[in-house]
Backbone bond lengths (Angstrom), bond angles and torsions (degrees), N, CA, C in turn:
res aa  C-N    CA-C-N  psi(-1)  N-CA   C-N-CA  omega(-1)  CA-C   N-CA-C  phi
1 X - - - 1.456 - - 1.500 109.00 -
2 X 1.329 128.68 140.42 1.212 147.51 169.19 1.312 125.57 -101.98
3 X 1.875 96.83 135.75 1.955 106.43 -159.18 1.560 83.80 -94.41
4 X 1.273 104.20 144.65 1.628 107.42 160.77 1.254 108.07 -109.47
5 X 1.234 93.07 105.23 2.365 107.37 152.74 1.539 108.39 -10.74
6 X 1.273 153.62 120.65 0.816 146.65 154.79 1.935 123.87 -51.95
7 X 0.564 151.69 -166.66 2.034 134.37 -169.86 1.395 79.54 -104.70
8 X 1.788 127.48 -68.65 1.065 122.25 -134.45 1.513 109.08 -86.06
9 X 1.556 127.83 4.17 1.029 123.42 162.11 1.851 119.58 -98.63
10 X 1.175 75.99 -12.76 2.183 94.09 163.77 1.570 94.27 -70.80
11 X 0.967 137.47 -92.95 1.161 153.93 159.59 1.813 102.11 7.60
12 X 1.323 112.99 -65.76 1.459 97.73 -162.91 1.848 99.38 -91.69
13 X 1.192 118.50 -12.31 1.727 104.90 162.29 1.750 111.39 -69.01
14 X 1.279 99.83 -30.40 1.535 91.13 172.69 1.388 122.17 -64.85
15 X 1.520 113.90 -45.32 1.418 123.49 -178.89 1.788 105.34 -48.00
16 X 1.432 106.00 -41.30 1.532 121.90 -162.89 1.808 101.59 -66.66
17 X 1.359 102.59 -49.69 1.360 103.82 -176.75 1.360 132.32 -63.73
18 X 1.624 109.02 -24.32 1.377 132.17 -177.72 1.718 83.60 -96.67
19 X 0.750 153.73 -0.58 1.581 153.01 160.07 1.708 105.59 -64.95
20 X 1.471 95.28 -67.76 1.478 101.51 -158.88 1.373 82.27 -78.49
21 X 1.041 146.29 -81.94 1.846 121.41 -173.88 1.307 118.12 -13.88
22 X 1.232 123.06 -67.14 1.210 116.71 176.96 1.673 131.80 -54.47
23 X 1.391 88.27 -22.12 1.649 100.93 166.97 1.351 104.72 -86.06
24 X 1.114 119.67 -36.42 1.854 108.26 -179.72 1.753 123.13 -66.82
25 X 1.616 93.28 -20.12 1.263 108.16 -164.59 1.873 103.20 -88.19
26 X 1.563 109.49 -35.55 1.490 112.63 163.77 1.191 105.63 -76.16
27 X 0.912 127.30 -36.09 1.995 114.47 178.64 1.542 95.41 -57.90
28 X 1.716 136.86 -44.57 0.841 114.70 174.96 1.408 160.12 -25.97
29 X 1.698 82.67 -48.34 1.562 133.64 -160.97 1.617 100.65 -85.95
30 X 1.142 107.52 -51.60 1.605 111.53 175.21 1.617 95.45 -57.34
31 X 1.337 113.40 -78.29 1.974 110.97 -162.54 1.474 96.29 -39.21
32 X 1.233 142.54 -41.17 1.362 123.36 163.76 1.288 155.65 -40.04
33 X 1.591 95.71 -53.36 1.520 105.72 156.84 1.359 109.40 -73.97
34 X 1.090 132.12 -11.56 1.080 116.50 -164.72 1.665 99.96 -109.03
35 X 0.879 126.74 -4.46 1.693 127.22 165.57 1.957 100.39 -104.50
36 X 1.080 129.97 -13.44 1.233 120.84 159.81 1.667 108.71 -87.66
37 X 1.289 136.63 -9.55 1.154 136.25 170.91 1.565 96.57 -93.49
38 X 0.959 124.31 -90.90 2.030 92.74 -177.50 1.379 133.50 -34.12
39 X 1.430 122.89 -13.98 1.533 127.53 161.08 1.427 112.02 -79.08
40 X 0.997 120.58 -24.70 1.590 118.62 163.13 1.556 102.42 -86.40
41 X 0.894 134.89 -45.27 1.603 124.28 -178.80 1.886 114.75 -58.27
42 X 1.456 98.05 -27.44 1.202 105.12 -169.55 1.537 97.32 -91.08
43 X 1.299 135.60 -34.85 1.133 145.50 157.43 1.817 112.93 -31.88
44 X 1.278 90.63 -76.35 1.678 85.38 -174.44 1.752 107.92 -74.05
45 X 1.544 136.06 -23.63 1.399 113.61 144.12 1.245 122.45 -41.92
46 X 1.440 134.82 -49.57 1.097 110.12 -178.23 1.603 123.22 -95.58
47 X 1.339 129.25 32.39 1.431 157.10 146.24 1.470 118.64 -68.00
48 X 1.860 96.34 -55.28 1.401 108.25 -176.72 1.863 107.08 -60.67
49 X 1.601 99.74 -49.92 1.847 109.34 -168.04 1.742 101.70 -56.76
50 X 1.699 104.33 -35.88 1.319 84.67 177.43 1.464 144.03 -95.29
51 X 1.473 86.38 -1.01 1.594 107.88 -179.63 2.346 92.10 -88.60
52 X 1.161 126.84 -19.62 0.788 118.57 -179.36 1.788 108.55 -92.60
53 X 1.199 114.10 -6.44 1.639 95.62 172.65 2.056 98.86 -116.14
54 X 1.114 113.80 32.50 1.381 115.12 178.94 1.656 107.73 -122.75
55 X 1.302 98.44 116.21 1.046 105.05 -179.59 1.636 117.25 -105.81
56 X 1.659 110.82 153.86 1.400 109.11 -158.60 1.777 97.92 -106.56
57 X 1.277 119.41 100.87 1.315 113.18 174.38 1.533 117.28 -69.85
58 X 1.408 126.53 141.70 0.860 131.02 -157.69 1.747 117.63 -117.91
59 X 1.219 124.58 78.95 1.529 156.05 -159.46 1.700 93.81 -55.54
60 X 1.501 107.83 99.38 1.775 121.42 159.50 1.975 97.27 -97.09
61 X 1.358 95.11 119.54 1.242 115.80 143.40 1.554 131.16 -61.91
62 X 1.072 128.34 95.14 1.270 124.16 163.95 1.206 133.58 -54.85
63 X 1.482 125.24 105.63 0.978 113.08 158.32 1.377 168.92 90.37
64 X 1.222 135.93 -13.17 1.736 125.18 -129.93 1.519 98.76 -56.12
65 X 1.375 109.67 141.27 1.833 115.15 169.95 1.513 102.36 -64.46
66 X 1.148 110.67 143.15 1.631 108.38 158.42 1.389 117.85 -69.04
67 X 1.460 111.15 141.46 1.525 116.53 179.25 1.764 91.50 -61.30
68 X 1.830 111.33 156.51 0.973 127.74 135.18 1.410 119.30 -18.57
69 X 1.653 117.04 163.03 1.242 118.51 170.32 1.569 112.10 -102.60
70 X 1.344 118.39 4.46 1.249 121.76 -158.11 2.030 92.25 -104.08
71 X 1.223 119.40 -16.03 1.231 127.81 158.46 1.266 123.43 -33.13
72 X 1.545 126.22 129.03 1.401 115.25 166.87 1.850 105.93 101.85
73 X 1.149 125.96 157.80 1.930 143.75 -164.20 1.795 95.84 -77.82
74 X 1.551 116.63 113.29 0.995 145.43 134.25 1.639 132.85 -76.78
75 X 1.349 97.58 135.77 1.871 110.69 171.90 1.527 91.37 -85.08
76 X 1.294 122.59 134.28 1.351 128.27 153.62 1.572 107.46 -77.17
77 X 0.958 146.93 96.82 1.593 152.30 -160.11 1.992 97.50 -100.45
78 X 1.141 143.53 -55.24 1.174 136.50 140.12 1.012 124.96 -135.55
79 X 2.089 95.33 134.59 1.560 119.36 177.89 1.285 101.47 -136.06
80 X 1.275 105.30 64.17 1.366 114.35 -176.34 1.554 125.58 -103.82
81 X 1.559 95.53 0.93 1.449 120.09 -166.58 2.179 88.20 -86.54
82 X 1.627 91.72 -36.14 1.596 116.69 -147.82 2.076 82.95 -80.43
83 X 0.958 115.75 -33.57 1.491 112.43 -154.00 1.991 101.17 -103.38
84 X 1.320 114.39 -23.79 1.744 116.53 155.55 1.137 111.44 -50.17
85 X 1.446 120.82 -67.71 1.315 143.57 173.92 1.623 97.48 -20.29
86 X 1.661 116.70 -46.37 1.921 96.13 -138.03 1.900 80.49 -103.42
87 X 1.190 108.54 -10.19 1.876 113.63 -171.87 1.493 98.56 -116.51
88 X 1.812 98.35 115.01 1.620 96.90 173.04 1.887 101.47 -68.35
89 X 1.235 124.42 -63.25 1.135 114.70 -171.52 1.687 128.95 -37.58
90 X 1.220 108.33 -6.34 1.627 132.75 175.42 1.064 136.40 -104.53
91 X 1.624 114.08 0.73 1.163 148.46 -143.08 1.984 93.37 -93.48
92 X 1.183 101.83 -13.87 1.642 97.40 -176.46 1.343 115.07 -162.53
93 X 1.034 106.74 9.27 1.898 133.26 156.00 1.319 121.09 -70.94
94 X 1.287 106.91 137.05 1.534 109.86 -164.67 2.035 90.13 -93.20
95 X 1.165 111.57 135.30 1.457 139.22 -164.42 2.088 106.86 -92.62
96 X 1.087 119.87 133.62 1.055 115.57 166.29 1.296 131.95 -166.29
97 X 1.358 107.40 98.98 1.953 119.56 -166.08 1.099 99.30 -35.77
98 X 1.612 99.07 146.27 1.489 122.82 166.20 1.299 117.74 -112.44
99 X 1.286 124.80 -8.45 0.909 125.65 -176.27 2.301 125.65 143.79
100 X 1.104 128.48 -177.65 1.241 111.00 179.17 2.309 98.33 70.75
101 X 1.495 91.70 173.53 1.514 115.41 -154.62 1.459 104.41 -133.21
102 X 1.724 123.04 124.44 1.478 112.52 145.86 1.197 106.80 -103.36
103 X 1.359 115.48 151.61 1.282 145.36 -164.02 1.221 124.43 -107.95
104 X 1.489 129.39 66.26 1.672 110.40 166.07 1.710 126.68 -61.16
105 X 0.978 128.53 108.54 1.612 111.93 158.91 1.559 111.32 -119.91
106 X 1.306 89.53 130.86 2.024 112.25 -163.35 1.628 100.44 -100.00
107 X 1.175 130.22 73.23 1.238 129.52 156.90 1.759 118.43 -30.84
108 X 1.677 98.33 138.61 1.596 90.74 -172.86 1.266 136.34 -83.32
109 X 1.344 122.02 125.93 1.291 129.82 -161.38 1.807 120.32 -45.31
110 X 1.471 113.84 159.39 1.302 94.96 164.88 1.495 100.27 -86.45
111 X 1.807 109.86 -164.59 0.667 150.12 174.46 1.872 116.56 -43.20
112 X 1.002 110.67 -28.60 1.839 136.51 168.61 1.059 100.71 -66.99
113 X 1.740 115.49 -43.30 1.623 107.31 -158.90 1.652 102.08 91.52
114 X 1.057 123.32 15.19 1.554 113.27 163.41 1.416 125.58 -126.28
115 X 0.977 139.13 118.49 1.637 152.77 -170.57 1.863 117.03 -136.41
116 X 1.384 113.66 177.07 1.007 107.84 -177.77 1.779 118.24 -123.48
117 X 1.261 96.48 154.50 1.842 93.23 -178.39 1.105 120.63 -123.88
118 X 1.641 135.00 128.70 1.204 125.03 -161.97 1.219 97.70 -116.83
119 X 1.430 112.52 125.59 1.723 134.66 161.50 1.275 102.69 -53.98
120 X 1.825 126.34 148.93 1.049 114.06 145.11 1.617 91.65 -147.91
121 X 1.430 110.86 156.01 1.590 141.14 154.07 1.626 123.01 -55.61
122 X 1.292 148.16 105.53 0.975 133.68 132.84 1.541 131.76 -92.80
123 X 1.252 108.11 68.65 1.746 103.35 168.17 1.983 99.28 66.22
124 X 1.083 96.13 47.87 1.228 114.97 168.04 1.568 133.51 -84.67
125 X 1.219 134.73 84.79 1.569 138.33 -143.57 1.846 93.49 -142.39
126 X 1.605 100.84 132.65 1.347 110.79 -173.09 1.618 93.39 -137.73
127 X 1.149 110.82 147.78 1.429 117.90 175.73 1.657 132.02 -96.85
128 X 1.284 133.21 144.14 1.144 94.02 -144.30 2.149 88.40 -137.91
129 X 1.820 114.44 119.88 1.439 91.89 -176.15 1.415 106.28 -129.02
130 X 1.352 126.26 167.96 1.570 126.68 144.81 1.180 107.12 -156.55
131 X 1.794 100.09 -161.37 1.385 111.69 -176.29 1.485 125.30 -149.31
132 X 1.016 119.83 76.80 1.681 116.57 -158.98 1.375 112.45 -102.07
133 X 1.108 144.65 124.75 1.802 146.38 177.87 1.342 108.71 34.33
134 X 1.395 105.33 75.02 1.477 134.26 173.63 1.489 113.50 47.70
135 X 1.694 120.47 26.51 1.276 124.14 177.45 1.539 107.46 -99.77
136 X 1.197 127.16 124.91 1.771 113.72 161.26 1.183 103.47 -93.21
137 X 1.588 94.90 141.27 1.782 97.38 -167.25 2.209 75.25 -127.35
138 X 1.827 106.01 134.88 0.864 122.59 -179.79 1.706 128.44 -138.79
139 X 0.602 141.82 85.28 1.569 138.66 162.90 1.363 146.20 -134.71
140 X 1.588 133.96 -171.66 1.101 112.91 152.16 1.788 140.56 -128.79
141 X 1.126 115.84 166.34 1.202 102.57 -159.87 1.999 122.60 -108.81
142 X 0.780 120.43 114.45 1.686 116.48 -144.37 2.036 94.79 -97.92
143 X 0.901 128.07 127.33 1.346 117.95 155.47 1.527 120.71 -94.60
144 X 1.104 118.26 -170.49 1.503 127.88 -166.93 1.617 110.79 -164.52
145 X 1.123 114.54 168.01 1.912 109.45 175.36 1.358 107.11 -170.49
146 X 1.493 120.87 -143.54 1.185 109.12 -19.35 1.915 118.62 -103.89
147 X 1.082 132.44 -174.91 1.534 126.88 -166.57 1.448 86.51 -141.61
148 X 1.525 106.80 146.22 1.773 128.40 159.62 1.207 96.79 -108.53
149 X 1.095 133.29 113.99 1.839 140.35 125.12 1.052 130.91 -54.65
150 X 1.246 137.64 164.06 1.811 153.13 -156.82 1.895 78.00 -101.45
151 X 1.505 121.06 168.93 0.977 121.95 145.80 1.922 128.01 -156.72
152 X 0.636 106.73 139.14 1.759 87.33 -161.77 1.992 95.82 -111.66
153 X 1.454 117.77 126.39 1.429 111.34 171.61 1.823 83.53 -97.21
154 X 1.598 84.98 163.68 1.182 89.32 -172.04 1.902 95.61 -147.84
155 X 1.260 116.59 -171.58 2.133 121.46 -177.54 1.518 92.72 -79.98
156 X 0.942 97.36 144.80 1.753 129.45 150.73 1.710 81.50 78.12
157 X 1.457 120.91 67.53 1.235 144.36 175.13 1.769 100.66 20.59
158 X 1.226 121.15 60.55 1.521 135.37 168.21 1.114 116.99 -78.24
159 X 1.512 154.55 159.20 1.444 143.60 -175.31 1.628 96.24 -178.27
160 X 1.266 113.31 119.86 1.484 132.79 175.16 1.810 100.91 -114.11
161 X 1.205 93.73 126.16 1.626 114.79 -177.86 2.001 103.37 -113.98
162 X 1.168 105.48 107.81 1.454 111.95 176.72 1.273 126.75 -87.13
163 X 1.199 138.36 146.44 1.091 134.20 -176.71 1.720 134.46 -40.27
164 X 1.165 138.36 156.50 1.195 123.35 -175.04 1.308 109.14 -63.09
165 X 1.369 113.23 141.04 1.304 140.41 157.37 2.057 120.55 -80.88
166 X 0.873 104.46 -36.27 1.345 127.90 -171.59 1.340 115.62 -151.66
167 X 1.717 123.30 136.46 1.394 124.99 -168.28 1.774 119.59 39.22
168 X 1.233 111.11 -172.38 1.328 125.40 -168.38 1.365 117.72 -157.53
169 X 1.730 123.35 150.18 1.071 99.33 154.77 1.467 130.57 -119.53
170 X 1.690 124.60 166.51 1.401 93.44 -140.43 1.913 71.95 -134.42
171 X 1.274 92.34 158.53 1.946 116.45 -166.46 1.971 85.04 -130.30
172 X 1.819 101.72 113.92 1.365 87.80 171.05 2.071 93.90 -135.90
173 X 1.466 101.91 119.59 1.872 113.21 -163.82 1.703 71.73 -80.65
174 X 1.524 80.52 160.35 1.904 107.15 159.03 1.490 79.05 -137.12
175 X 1.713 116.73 136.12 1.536 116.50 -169.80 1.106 100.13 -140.21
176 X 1.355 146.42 95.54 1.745 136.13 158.67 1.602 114.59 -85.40
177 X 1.534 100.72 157.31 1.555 94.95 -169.26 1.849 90.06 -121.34
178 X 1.055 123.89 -171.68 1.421 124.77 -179.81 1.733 99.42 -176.86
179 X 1.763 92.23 165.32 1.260 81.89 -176.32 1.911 114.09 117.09
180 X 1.285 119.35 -157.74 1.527 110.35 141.66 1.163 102.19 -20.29
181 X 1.126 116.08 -95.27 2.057 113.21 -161.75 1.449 109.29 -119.05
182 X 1.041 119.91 166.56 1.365 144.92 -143.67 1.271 94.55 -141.83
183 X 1.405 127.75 110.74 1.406 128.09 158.48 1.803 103.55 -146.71
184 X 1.325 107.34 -169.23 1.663 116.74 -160.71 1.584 102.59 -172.09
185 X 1.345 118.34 106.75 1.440 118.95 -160.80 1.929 96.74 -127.14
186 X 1.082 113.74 155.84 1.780 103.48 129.17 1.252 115.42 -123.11
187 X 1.759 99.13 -179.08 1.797 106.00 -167.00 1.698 69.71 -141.38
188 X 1.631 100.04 136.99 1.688 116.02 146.13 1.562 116.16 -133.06
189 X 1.125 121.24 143.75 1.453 127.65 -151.96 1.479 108.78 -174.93
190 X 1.455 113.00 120.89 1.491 112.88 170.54 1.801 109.68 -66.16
191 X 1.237 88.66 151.02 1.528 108.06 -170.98 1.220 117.18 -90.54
192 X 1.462 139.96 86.76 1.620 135.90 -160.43 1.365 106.47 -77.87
193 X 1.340 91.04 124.63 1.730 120.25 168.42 0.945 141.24 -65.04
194 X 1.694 94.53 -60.09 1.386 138.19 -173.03 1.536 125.67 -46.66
195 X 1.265 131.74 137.53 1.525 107.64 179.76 1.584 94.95 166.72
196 X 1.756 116.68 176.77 1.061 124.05 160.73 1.898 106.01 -120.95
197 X 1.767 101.34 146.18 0.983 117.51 -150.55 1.148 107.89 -161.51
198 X 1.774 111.34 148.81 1.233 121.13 -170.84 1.584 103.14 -120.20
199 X 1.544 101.95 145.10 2.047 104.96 179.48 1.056 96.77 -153.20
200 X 1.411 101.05 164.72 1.094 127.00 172.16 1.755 107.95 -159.90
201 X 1.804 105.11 155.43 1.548 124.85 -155.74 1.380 103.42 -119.46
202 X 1.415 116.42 116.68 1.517 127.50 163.06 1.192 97.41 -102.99
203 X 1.526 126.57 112.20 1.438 131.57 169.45 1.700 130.35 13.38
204 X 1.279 145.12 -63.68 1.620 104.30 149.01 1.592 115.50 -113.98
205 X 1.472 106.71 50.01 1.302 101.13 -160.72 1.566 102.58 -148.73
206 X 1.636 118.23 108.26 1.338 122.47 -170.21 1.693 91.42 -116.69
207 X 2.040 98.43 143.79 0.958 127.11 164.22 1.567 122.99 -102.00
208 X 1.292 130.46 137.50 1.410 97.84 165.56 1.994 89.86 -147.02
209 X 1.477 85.33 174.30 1.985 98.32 -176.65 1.226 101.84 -143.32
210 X 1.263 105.31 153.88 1.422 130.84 144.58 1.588 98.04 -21.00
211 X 1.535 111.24 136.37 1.250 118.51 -174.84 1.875 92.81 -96.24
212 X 1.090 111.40 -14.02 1.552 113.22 -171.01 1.322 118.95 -90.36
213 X 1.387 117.83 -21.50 1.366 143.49 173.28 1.386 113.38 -115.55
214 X 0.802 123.94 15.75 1.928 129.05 175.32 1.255 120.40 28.06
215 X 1.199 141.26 -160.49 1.413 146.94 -179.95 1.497 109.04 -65.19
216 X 1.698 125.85 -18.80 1.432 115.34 170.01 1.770 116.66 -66.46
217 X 1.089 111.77 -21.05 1.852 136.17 -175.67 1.449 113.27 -66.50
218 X 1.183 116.24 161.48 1.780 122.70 173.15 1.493 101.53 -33.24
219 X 1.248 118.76 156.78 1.694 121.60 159.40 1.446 105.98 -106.18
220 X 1.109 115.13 152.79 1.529 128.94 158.77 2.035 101.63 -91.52
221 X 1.249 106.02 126.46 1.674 101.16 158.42 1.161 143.48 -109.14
222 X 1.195 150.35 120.06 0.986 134.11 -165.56 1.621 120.01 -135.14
223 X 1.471 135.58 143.94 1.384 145.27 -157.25 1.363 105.51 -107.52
224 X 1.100 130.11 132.16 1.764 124.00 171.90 1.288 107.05 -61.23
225 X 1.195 110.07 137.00 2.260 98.05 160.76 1.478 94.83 -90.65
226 X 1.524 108.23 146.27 1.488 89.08 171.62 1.756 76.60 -129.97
């Protein structure tokens, strides 16, 4: 024989069962947020630990040195000390441009202080006269170029100019004498550059010397191009 369930106690085990589901299903819901809320807590602790042992170094630029003043296209105005030197017949003749340009331009050094400077020629011709035991000694003297040299600036405004690396420059006299005697020669001869030397810059106007003879010694002159 068979008991029949009454409805209304069917009825309230059902209510009960859809109860505790629904309670199992919010208990769910909580352990969720609540294990995604300690993964975010644990998250930004470990954001905070690492943002707290990271440190932000803070990048100073140094600087740029100022170039030298000896940087940049010079008139050689007199190198006449430089151009006796390379012509014996000129060697004690008083010198006097005719016209034409030498050219220093001193490219800027690195960081060493060493760079290079390239000479150049423009149609540069100086005349050249004297007079010694009734001889007139007369001519003129033509240069040519152009040459790059090594160059090193150096403290207490020092500057060593090295020999050519590339090209030359070249001093060629046409010289007649009269007088006692009568003769007609030429002289060709590179023109030495090279050397160590001391300068210094009054706004567009650089001096420099013999580092061996100091500022009492020949001057070198030179004009800014601007």
């Amino acid at each position: 024989m068979r008991w029949r369930v009454p409805s209304s106690i069917s009825r309230r085990h059902d209510t009960v069962a859809v109860m505790r589901n629904r309670g199992g299903i919010f208990a769910l819901a909580l352990a969720v947020v609540a294990v995604g809320g300690c993964d975010k807590l644990k998250q930004a602790a470990g954001g905070n630990e690492a943002g707290a042992g990271t440190t932000t170094a803070s990048s100073t630029t140094p600087a740029a040195a100022s170039a030298p003043c000896i940087v940049g296209r010079w008139d050689a105005k007199d190198l006449s000390s430089k151009i006796k030197s390379s012509i014996k017949s000129a060697q004690n003749a008083g010198l006097t441009p005719q016209g034409g340009k030498i050219i220093y331009d001193f490219a800027t050094p690195g960081a060493d202080g060493k760079g290079v400077v390239t000479v150049s020629v423009e149609s540069f011709v100086t005349k050249m006269a004297m007079s010694q035991s009734g001889v007139n000694i007369n001519g003129t003297i033509t240069l040519s170029g152009p040459a790059k040299m090594p160059y090193t600036n150096g403290p207490a405004d020092a500057l060593s100019i090295d020999p050519p690396t590339e090209g030359k420059i070249n001093a060629h006299a046409d010289v007649q004498t009269s007088g006692m005697v009568s003769t007609r020669k030429t002289e060709d001869s590179a023109v030495d550059l090279h050397g160590a030397f001391i300068y210094e810059c009054a706004a567009d106007k650089m001096t420099m010397w013999n580092k061996s003879s100091g500022k009492q010694g020949q001057a070198l002159v030179f004009a800014r191009i601007k």
